[in-house]
C-alpha positions as CSV (number, residue, x, y, z in Angstrom):
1,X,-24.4,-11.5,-35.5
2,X,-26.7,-14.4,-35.6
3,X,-28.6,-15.1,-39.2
4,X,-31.9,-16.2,-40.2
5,X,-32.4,-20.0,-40.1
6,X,-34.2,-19.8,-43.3
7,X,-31.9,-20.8,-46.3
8,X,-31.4,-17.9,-48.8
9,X,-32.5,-15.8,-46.6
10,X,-28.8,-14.0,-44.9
11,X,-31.1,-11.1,-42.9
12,X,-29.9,-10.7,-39.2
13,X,-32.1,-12.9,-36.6
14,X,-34.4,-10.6,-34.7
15,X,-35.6,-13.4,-32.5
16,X,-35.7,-16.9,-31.8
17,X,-38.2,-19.8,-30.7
18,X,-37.7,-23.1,-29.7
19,X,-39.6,-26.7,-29.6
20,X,-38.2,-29.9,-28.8
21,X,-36.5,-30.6,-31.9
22,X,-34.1,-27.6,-31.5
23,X,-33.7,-23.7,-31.2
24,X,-34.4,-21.4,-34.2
25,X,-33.7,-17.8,-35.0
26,X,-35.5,-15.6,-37.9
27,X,-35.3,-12.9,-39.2
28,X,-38.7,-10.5,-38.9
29,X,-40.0,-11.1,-42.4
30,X,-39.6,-15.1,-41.8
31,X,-41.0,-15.4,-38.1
32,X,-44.5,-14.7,-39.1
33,X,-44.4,-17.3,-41.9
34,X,-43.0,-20.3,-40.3
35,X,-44.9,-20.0,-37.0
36,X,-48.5,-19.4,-39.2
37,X,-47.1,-22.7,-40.9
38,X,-46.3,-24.7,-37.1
39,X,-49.6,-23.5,-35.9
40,X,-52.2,-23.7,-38.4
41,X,-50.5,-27.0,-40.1
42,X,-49.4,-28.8,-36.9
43,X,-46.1,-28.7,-38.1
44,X,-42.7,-28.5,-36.0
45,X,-40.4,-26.0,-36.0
46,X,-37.9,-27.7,-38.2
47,X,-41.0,-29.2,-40.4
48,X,-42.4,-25.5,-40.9
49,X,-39.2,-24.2,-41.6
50,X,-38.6,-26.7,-44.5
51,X,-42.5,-25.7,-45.7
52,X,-41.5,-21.9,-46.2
53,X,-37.7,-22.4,-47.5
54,X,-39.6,-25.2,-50.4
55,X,-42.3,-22.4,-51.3
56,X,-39.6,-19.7,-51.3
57,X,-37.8,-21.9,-53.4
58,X,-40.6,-22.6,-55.9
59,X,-41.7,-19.0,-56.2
60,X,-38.0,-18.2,-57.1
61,X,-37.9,-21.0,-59.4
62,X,-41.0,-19.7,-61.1
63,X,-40.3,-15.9,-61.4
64,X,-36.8,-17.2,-62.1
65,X,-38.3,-18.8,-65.5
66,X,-40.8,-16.5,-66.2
67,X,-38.1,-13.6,-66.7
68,X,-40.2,-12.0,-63.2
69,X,-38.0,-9.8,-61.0
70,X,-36.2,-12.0,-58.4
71,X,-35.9,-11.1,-55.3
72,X,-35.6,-7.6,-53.3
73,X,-36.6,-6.4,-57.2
74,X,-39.9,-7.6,-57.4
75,X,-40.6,-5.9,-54.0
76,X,-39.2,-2.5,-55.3
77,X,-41.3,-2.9,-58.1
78,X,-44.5,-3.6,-56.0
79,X,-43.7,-0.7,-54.1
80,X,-43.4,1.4,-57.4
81,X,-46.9,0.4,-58.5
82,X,-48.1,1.0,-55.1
83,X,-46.6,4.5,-55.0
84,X,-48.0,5.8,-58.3
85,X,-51.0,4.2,-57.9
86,X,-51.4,6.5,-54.3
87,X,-50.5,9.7,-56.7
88,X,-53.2,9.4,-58.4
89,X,-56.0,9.5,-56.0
């Protein structure tokens, strides 16, 4: 099974693009973000790429040292708050 292009990332590819620097595959979560980054900042694919990994990479870096949930937790918890927050309406 192919994998996500995006470093850190190890979902299963759900499609692919290509330019003329190469072929990439993403998962569905990452295919949004680095085409929004190729289009809208006239970046390649392999430039765009780079863009979301480094954000990905700083925003780790800063929950990381903040003592913020990394990863799939921080999600859970936003999901959490979102849930309880619907209960009470």
């Amino acid at each position: 099974m192919e994998k996500c292009d995006l470093k850190r990332c190890g979902n299963a590819a759900t499609g692919s693009i290509e330019d003329d620097e190469g072929s990439f595959s993403f998962c569905d979560a990452h295919f949004g973000e680095v085409t929004s980054a190729a289009l809208h900042q006239g970046l390649s694919l392999a430039d765009a790429v780079d863009a979301v990994a480094r954000a990905e990479a700083i925003e780790y870096e800063t929950r990381f040292r903040s003592g913020q949930p990394l990863g799939d937790g921080a999600r859970s918890e936003e999901r959490r708050v979102g849930k309880e927050c619907r209960s009470r309406w």
